[in-house]
C-alpha positions in Angstrom: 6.2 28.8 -35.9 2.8 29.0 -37.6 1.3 25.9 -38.7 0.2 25.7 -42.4 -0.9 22.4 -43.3 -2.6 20.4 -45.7 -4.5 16.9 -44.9 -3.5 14.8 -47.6 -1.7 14.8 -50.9 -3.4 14.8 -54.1 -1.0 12.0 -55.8 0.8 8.9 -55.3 4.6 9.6 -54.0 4.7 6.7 -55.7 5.7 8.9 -58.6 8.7 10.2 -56.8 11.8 8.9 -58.6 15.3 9.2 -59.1 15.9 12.3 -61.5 14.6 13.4 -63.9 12.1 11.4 -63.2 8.9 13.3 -64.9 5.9 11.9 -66.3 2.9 13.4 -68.5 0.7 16.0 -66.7 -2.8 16.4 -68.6 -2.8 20.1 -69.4 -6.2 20.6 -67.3 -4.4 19.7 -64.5 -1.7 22.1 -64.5 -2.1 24.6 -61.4 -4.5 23.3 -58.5 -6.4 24.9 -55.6 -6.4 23.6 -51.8 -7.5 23.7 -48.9 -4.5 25.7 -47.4 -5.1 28.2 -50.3 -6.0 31.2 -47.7 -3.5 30.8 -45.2 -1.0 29.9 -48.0 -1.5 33.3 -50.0 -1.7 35.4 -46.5 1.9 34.0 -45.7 2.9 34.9 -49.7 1.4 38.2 -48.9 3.4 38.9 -46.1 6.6 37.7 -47.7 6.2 39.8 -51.0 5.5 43.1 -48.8 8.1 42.5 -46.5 10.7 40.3 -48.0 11.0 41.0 -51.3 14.3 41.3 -52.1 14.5 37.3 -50.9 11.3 36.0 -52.9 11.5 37.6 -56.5 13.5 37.9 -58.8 13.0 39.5 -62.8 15.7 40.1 -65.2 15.1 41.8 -68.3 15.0 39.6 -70.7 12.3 37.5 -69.1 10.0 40.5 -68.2 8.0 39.5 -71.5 7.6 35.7 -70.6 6.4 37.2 -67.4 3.6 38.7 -68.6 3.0 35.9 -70.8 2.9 33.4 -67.8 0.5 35.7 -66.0 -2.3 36.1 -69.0 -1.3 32.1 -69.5 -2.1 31.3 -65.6 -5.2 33.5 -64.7 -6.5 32.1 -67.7 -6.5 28.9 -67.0 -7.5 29.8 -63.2 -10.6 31.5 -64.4 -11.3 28.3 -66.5 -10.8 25.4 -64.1 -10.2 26.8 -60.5 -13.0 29.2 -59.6 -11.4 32.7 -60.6 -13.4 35.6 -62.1 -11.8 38.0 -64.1 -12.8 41.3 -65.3 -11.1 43.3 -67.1 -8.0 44.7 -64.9 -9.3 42.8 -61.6 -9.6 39.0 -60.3 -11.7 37.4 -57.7 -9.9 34.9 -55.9 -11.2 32.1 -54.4 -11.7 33.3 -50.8 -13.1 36.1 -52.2 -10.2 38.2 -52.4 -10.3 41.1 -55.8 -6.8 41.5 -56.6 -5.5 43.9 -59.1 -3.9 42.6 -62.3 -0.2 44.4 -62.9 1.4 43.1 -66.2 3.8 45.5 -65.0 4.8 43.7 -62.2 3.3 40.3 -63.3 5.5 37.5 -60.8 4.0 39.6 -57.6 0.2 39.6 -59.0 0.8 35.9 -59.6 2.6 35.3 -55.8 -0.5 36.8 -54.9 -3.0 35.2 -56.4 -2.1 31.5 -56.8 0.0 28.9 -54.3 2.1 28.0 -57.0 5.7 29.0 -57.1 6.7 29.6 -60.6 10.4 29.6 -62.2 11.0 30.8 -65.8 14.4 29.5 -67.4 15.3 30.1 -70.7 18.6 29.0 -72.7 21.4 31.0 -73.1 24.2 29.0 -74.7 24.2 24.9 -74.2 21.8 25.4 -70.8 18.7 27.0 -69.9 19.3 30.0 -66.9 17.0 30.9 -64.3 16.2 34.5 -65.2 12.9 35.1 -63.1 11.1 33.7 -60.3 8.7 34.2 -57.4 9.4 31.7 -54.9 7.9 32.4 -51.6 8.3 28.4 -50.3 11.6 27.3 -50.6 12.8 24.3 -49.9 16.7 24.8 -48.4 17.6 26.8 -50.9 17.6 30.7 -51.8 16.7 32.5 -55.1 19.7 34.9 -54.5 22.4 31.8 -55.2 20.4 30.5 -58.0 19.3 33.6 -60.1 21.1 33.9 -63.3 22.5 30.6 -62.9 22.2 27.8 -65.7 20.8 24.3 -64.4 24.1 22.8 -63.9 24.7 25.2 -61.5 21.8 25.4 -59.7 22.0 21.8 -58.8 25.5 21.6 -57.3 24.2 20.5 -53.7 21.8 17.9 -54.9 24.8 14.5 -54.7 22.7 12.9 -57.4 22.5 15.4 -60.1 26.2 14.6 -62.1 27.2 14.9 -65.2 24.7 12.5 -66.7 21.8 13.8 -65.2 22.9 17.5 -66.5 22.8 16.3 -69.8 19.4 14.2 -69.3 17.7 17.2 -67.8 19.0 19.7 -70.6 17.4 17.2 -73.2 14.5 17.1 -71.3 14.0 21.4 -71.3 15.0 21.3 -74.7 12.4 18.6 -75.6 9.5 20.4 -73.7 6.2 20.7 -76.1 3.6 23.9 -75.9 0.3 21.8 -74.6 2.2 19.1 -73.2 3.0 19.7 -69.4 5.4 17.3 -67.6 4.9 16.6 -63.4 7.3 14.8 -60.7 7.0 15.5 -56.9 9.3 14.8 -54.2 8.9 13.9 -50.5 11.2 14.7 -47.4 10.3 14.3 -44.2 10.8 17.9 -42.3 11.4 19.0 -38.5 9.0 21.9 -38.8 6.4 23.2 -41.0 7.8 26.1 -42.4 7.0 27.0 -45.9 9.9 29.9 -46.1 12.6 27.5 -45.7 15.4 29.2 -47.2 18.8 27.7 -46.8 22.4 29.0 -48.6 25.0 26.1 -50.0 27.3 26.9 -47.4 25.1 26.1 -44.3 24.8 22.6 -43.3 21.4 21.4 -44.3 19.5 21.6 -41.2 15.6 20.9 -40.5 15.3 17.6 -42.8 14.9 14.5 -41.3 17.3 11.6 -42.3 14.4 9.2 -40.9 10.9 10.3 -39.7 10.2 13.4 -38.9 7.3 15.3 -37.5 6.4 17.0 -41.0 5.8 15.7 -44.3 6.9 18.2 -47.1 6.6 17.2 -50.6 6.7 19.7 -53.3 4.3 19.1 -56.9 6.3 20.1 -60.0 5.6 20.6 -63.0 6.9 21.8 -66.2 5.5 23.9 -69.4 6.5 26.1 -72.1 5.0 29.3 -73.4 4.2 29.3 -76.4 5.0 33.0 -77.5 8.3 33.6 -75.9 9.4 29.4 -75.8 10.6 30.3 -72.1 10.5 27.2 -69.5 7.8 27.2 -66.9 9.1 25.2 -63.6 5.8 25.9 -60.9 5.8 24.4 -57.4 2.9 23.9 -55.3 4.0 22.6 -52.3 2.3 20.6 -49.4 3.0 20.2 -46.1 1.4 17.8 -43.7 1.7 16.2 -40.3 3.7 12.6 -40.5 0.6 11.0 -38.5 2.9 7.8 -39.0 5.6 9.5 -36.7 3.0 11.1 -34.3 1.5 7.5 -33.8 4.8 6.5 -33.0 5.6 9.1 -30.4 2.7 8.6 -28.7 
């Protein structure tokens, strides 16, 4: 168990609400850097070159929004979080010079940001997952949830009924170019793994029902491109000791 941990979060979990439960993200804002940024992107390195098959996914029909996402995103990391980029290369933040692939745009962004990033775009009533790199999940697995519309993806989550479908499809539908949306959540964890992958058939295991050792909460936002109108859903997610439960253990 490797420990990758941040020291604080960057936001109130006072903004974690009952579903949808989003609120307006000013578009400067949109990705961050921290201070686990290293140790995150060595992890998403060694996931992408070894696990593949478990992290990404890329249909089709969403390769274009792919490569939109990834000239939208290094732009706005070159502008606001310390990226240089020239021509076919970036310089990362620790210092890294990564090559640029449009042709395999979701692995140059795995490697170059924390973010996870989901594109969903509608196909019928619903909008359907149709490409992803998601390195950090949280119980759950990109395998079960690929090609699948929002209705289906959320079939563990107790909460997320028929009313809520309908909010959240209004809400993707409603989405603005320039106008991000943000929510975060907050779970208390028994370890600080980042690849936390889980199927619906297991019981849920490693969540806490009270405290737990590990705080895990998980900043998400929401954008559309404004080319191919597909659905960003980007996760940056933080994980920190519950100094609250350690006090109380000691």
């Amino acid at each position: 168990m490797t420990e990758i941990l941040q020291n604080d979060l960057p936001y109130d979990v006072s903004h974690h609400r009952a579903l949808p439960g989003v609120s307006p993200l000013a578009p400067e804002a949109w990705l961050i850097v921290d201070e686990a940024y290293s140790a995150q992107i060595q992890l998403r390195e060694t996931l992408l070159t070894h696990q593949r098959d478990k992290v990404l996914r890329l249909a089709p029909e969403a390769f274009a929004a792919a490569q939109e996402l990834l000239e939208m995103a290094l732009g706005f990391a070159t502008a606001h979080l310390g990226f240089e980029r020239c021509k076919d290369r970036v310089i990362c933040p620790d210092g890294r010079m990564l090559l640029v692939d449009d042709q395999d745009p979701l692995v140059t962004l795995g490697r170059a940001l924390q973010n996870d990033f989901c594109l969903l775009q509608p196909r019928g009533a619903e909008h359907i997952l149709t490409g992803a790199v998601l390195c950090f999940p949280a119980s759950w697995t990109l395998a079960e949830k690929f090609m699948r519309p929002l209705s289906r993806i959320h079939v563990p989550v107790p909460s997320y009924d028929a009313n809520i479908t309908k909010r959240v499809q209004r809400l993707f539908n409603g989405i603005q170019v320039g106008r991000p949306l943000w929510r975060c959540n907050y779970l208390h964890y028994d370890a600080p793994d980042l690849f936390h992958p889980r199927i619906e058939a297991d019981p849920r295991s490693g969540v806490s029902e009270g405290a737990g050792p590990y705080i895990r909460s998980e900043r998400q936002t929401l954008c559309r491109l404004p080319e191919t109108g597909a659905v960003v859903f980007g996760i940056h997610t933080f994980v920190l000791r519950n100094q609250a439960y350690n006090a109380d253990k000691g």
